[in-house]
C-alpha positions as CSV (number, residue, x, y, z in Angstrom):
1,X,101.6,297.5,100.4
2,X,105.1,295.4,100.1
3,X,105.3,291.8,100.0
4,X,107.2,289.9,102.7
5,X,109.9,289.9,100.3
6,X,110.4,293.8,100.7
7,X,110.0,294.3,104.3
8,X,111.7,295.8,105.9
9,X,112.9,299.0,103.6
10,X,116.0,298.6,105.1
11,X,118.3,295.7,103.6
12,X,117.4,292.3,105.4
13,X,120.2,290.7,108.3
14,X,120.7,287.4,108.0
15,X,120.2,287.1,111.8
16,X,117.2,288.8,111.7
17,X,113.4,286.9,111.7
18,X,110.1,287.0,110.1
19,X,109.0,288.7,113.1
20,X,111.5,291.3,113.1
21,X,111.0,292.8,109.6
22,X,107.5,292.6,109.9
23,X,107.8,294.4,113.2
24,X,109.9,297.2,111.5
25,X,108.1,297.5,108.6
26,X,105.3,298.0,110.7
27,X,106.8,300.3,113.1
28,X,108.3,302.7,110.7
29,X,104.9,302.6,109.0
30,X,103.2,304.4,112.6
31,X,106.4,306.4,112.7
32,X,106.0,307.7,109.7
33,X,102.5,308.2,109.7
34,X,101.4,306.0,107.1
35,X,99.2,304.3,109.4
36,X,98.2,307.3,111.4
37,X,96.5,307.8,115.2
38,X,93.4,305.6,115.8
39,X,93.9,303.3,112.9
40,X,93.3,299.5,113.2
41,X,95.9,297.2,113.0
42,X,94.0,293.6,111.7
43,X,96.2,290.8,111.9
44,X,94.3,289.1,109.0
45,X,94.2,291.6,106.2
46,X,97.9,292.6,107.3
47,X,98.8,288.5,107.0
48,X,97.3,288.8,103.5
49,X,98.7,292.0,102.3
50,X,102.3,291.1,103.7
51,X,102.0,287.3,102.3
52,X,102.6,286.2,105.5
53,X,101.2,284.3,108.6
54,X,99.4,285.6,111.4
55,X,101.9,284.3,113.8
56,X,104.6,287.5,112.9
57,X,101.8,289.4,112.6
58,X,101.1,288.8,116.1
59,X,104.5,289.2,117.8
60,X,104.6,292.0,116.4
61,X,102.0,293.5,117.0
62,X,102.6,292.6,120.8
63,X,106.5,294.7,120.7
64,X,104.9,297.5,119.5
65,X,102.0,298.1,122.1
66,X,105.2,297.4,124.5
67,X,107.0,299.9,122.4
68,X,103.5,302.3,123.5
69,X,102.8,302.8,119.6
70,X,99.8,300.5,120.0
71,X,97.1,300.2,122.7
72,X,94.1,297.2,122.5
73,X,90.8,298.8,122.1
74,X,87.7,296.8,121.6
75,X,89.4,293.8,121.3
76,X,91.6,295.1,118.1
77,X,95.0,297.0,118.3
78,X,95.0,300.4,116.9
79,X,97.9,303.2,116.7
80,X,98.0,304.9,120.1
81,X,97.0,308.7,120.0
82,X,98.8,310.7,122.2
83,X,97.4,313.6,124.3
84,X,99.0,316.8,125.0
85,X,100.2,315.6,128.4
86,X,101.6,312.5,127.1
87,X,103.5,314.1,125.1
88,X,105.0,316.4,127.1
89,X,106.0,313.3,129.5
90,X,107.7,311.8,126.5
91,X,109.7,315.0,125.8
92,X,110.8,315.2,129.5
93,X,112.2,311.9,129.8
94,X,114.1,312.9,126.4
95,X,115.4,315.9,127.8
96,X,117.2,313.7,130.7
97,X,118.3,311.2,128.5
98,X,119.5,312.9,125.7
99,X,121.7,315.7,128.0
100,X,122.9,312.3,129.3
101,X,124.0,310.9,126.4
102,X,125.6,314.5,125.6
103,X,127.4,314.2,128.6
104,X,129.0,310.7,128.5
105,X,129.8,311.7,124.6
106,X,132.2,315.0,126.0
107,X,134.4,312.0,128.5
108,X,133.8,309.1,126.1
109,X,133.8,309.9,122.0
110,X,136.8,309.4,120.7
111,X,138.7,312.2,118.8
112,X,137.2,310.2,115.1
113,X,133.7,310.4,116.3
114,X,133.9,314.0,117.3
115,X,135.3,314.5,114.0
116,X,132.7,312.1,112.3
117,X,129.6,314.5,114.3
118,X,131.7,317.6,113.7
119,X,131.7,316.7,109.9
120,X,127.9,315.2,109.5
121,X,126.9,319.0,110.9
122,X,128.8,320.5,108.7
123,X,127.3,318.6,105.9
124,X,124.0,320.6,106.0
125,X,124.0,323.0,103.2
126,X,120.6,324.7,104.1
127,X,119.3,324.1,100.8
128,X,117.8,320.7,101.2
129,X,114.1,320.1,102.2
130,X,112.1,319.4,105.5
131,X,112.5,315.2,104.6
132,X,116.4,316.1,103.9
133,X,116.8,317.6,107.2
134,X,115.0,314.8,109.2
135,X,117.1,312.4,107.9
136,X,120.2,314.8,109.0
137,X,118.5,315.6,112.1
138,X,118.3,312.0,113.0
139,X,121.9,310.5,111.9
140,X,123.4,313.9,113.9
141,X,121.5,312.6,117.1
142,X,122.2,309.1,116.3
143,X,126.3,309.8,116.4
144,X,125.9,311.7,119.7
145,X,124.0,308.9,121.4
146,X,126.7,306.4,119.9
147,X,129.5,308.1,120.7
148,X,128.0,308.5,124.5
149,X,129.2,304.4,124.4
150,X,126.3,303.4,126.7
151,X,124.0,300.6,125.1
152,X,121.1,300.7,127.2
153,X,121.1,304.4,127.0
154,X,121.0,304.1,123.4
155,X,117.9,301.6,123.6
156,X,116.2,303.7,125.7
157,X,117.0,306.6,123.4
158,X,115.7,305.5,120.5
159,X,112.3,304.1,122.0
160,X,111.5,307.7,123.2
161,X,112.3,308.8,119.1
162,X,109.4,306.7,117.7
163,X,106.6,308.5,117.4
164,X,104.6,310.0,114.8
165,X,104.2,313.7,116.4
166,X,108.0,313.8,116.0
167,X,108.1,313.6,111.8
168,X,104.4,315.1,111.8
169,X,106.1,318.5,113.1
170,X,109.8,318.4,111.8
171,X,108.1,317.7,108.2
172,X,106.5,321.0,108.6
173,X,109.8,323.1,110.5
174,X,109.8,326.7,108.7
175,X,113.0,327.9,107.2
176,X,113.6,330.0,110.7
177,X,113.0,327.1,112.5
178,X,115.3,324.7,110.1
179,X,118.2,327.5,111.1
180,X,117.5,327.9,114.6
181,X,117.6,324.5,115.2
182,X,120.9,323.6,113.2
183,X,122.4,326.9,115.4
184,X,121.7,324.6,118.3
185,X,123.5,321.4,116.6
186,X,126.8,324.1,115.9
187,X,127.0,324.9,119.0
188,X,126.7,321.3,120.8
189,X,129.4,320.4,118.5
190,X,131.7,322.9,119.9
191,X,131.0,321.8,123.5
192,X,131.4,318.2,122.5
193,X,135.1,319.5,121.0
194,X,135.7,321.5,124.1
195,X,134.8,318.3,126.1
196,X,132.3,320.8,128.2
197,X,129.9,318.1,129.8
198,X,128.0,320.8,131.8
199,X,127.4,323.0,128.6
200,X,126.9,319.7,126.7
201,X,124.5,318.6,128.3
202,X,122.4,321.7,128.8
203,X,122.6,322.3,125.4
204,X,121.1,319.1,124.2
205,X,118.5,319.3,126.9
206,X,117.3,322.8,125.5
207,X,117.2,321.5,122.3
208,X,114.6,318.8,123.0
209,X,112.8,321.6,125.1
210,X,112.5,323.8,122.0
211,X,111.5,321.0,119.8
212,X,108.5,320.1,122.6
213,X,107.7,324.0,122.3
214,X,107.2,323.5,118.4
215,X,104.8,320.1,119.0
216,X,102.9,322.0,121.5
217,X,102.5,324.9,119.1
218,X,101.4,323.0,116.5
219,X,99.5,320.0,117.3
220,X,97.4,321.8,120.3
């Protein structure tokens, strides 16, 4: 496990705290499923393996039981394991959200950021691997949800993005399923040229429907 002086993996802000790299660290830890469903999370053996006190441990432990990746259990925290239904709740609110965002992105993106999505979609050669195309998968949303110019929206995006189930299933996408689900991304890019909110919107809703159908498949 990485010293203080590593976390997060991402470079450190000069604005940012203690707190908040620990925080991330830890959070893209659960994400990623290093620290998988029903572990404990000790705040002393994490203070000692982090070279850190317990007091960053602690807030951070506190954002991510707000964030719902932690729930208190026994009087310890440990990773939150989601049941079918939860999931499913999770994947409807995404579905809302994210046609949302696809909407606001047809009236608001500017004709660079179409371009910049456009060109990031075109950039997938097939030929990379499942971890290639999460990290594609991810920056292509990412652009849409920017490009939608709504902050909050964005927030609230990306808290309904972190969980584990998410990685766990797109790690494990067969080839069909890589293709199928870059079709989708093609053709959301040409109703986000077209400015076509309506088609937009539907399209990015169907896609998080699919991707639901694909957890569902797998993890139940």
């Amino acid at each position: 496990m990485p010293t203080a002086q590593e976390l997060p993996a991402e470079p450190m802000h000069a604005t940012r705290t203690l707190s908040d790299n620990v925080y991330r660290w830890l959070r893209e830890q659960i994400v990623l499923g290093k620290i998988g469903p029903n572990e404990p999370l000790v705040e002393a053996m994490i203070a000692e393996k982090l070279q850190v006190s317990r007091t960053p441990i602690r807030e951070s432990l506190q954002r991510l039981a707000a964030d719902g990746l932690i729930v208190s259990h026994r009087r310890r925290w440990i990773v939150r394991q989601h049941d079918r239904d939860e999931i499913i709740a999770i994947y409807e609110v995404r579905m809302a959200l994210e046609s949302f965002a696809a909407r606001f992105a047809c009236r608001r993106a500017t004709d660079a950021e179409l371009d910049a999505i456009a060109a990031h979609c075109d950039s997938w050669t097939g030929t990379g691997g499942n971890d290639e195309f999460v990290t594609f998968n991810d920056r292509f949303h990412h652009l849409i949800v920017e490009a939608a110019h709504n902050p909050r929206l964005a927030r609230v995006i990306e808290q309904n993005q972190l969980y584990f189930f998410n990685n766990q299933v797109a790690e494990h996408y067969l080839p069909a399923e890589v293709a199928a689900s870059q079709a989708e991304h093609e053709s959301l890019v040409e109703a986000l040229r077209e400015r076509d909110p309506d088609r937009a919107a539907d399209l990015s809703r169907r896609h998080a429907e699919d991707a639901l159908d694909l957890i569902l498949h797998r993890l139940f």
